[in-house]
N, C-alpha and C positions, 0 to 999 in steps of 0.2 A: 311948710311942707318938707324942705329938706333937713330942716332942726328935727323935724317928726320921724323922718327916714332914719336921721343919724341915731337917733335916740332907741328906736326897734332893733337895728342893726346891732348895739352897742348891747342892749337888754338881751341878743338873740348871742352872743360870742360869750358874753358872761355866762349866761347858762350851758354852753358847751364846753367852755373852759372848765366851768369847777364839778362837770358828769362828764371829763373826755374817755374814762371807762366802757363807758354805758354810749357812748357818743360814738368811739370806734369800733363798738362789738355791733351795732347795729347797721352800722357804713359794709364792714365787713360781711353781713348777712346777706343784707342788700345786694352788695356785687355778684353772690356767687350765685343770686338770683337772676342777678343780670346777664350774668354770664351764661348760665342753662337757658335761659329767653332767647338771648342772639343765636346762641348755638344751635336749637332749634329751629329758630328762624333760618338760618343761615343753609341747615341740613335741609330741611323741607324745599327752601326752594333751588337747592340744588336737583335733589333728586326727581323732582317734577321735571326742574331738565332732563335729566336721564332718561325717564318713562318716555318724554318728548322723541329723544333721540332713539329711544330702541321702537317706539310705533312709528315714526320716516323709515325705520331698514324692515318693516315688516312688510311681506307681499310675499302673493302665491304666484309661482311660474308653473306655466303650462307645454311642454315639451312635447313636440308633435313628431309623427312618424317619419321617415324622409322622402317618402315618396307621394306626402301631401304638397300639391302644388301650393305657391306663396299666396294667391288671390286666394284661395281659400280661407287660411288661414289669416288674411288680412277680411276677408268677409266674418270671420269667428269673430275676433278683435272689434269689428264695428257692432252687432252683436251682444259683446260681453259689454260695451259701451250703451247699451239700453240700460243693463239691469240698473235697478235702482240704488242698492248697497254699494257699487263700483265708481272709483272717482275720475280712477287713470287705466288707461292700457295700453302698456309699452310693449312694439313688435322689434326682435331681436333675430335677425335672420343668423344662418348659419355662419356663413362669414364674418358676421360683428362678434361671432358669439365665442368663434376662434381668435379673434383677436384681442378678446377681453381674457380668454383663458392663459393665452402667451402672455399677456402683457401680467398677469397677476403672478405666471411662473418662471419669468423670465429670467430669474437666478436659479432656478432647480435644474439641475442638466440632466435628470432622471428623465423628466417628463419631458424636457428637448428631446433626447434621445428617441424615446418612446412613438415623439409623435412623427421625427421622421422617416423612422420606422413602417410605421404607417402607410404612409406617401398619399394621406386622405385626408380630408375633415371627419374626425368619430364624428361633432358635435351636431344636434340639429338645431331646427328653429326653436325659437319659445313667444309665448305671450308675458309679460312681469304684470300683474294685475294688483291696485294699493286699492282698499277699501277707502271708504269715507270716514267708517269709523272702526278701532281695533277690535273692536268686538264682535264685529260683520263678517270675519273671514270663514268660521267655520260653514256662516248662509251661507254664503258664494260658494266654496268647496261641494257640499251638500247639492245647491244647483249643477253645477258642474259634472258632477257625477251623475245626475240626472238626464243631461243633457245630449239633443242627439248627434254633436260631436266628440261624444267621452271618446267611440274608436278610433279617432285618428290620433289619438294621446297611446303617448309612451310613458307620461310619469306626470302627475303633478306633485309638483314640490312647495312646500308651507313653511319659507322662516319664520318659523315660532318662535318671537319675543315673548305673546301671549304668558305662556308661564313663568317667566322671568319678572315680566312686567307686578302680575300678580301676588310674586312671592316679593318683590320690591315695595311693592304698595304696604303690605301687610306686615313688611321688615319695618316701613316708615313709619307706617301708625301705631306698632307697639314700640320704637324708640319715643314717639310723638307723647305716649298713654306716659309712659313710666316718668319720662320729663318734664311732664307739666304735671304727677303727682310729687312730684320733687319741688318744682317751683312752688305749686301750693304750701308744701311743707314749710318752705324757706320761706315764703312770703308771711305763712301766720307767724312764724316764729320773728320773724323781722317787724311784724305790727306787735306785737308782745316786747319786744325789746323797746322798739319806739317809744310803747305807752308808757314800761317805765323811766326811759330817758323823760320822755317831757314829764312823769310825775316826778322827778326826781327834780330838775330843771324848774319847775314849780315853788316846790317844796324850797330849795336852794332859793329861789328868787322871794320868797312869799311877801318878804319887806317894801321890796319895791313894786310889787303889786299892790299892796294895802295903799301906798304912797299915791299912785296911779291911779285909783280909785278917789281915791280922799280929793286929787285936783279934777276929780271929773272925765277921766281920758276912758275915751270908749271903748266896751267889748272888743272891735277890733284891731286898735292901737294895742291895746293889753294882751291880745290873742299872736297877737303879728310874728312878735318873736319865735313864739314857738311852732308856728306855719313856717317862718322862715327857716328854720333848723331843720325841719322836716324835709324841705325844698332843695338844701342844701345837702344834707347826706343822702341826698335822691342822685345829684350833680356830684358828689364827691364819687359816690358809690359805681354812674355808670362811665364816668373819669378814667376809673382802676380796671371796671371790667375791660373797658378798652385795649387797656395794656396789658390785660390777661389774653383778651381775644386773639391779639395781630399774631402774638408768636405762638398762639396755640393753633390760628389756618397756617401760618405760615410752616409748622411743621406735622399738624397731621394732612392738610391737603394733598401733598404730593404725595403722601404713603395709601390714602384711599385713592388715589387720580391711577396708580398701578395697579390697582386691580379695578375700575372703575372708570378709566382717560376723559366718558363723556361728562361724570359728575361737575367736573368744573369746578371745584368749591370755592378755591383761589382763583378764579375767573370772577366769580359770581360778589365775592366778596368785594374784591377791589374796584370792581365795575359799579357796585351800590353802595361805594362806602357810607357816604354822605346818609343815604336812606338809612344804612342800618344803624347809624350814631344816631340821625333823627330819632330812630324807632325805637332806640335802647334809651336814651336820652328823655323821650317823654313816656316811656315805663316807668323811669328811674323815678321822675317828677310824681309823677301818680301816688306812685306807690310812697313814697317818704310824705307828701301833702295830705294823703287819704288818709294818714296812719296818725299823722299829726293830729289833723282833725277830730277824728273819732276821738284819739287821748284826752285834747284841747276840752270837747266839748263833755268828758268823764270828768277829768281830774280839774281843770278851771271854772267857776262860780265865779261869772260876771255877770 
């Protein structure tokens, strides 16, 4: 068994040695396939976090008049906690509401100024009301407006992530379209190089094939090498992408993280390393073994 190992192994390096042309331009295909794979992998499930992050800060507030008493407005609240669409409803009295405002402007001394100037609370109560699901806020509003507490409302107000969300969706899936017409590209073009590497590798070997034959060694002792070569510029290939990858997060991560803080890229990566080497790793595998194969079973008659 291990005479048979060494001897595959030995049949599988000679044929890479005397095609290492044809042998590195195929490694090198491979990667940058590999490379657009992670990358995408990597971007998608970044930005799924983002969408994640921007539907948590979505929610409509309901801003009531001042001279609705609190039970009331805490009877509204139990209420909006029927509807169906509604997950949470948080009551914000006027005093929390002052104190959330000082504390967010607590360097501006315009707005110190201003408020005690004042010598009042402007702010009133509210409701912050989060759907169950991001696409339920406009029902709820719609309700809302229908409903027979709309007059003790001063304003309702809707952080719309909503179209951000949508225009991020739709940013993701045309980087998503154009990247995996890319990888396609790269991919045929990398089974094309393969098929000539192992016809070449062949051709190069034919002697000691006839030889292998002639003692009887089977289809896939005879086949091995060249599965193996395949296998291998699978493992060389996403090796390199590797070392393309690290300093490609490590330097655009932080330049999208400034216009973007929630994407995470550099969070997301280094937290899945392991996963993402698995996933790139058995691409890598796939795709050199599959390529091999198809070649193997063209260009080799065993």
């Amino acid at each position: 068994m291990l005479n048979s190992l060494k001897s595959i192994l030995r049949t599988f390096w000679q044929g890479a040695v005397r095609n290492k042309g044809l042998f590195f331009a195929c490694v090198l295909m491979m990667t940058f396939s590999l490379v657009i794979f992670s990358s995408i992998f990597i971007f998608r499930n970044s930005t799924q976090n983002l969408i994640r992050v921007l539907e948590e800060k979505m929610d409509i507030s309901l801003y009531f008049k001042k001279e609705v008493p609190e039970e009331d407005i805490l009877k509204i609240r139990d209420e909006l906690l029927g509807y169906p669409d509604i997950a949470a409803v948080e009551y914000v009295s006027q005093e929390e509401a002052l104190k959330i405002f000082e504390e967010r402007n607590k360097n501006n001394p315009v707005i110190q100024k201003v408020l005690t100037e004042i010598g009042e609370n402007p702010l009133s109560a509210s409701l912050n009301i989060k759907a169950k699901e991001s696409n339920k806020y406009e029902t709820i509003i719609q309700e809302i407006e229908n409903s027979a507490f709309k007059d003790k409302l001063t304003n309702v107000s809707f952080t719309e992530n909503q179209k951000v969300i949508a225009r991020l969706n739709h940013f993701s899936q045309a980087i998503e379209l154009v990247s995996a017409l890319v990888i396609i590209l790269l991919v045929i073009l990398s089974v094309i190089i393969t098929f000539n590497t192992i016809r070449m590798a062949i051709y190069s070997l034919r002697q000691e094939i006839e030889i292998m034959k002639l003692v009887g060694a089977s289809p896939w002792f005879i086949r091995g090498p060249f599965l193996i070569q395949g296998a291998f510029q699978g493992l060389v290939a996403s090796g390199l992408a590797l070392l393309i990858l690290i300093p490609l997060i490590w330097w655009l991560g932080p330049k999208l993280e400034n216009f973007a803080p929630e994407i995470g890229i550099n969070l997301y990566f280094w937290s899945n390393f392991g996963y993402i080497i698995l996933i790139q790793t058995l691409f890598g595998l796939a795709l050199g073994l599959i390529s091999s194969f198809l070649a193997v079973n063209k260009y080799l008659k065993v």
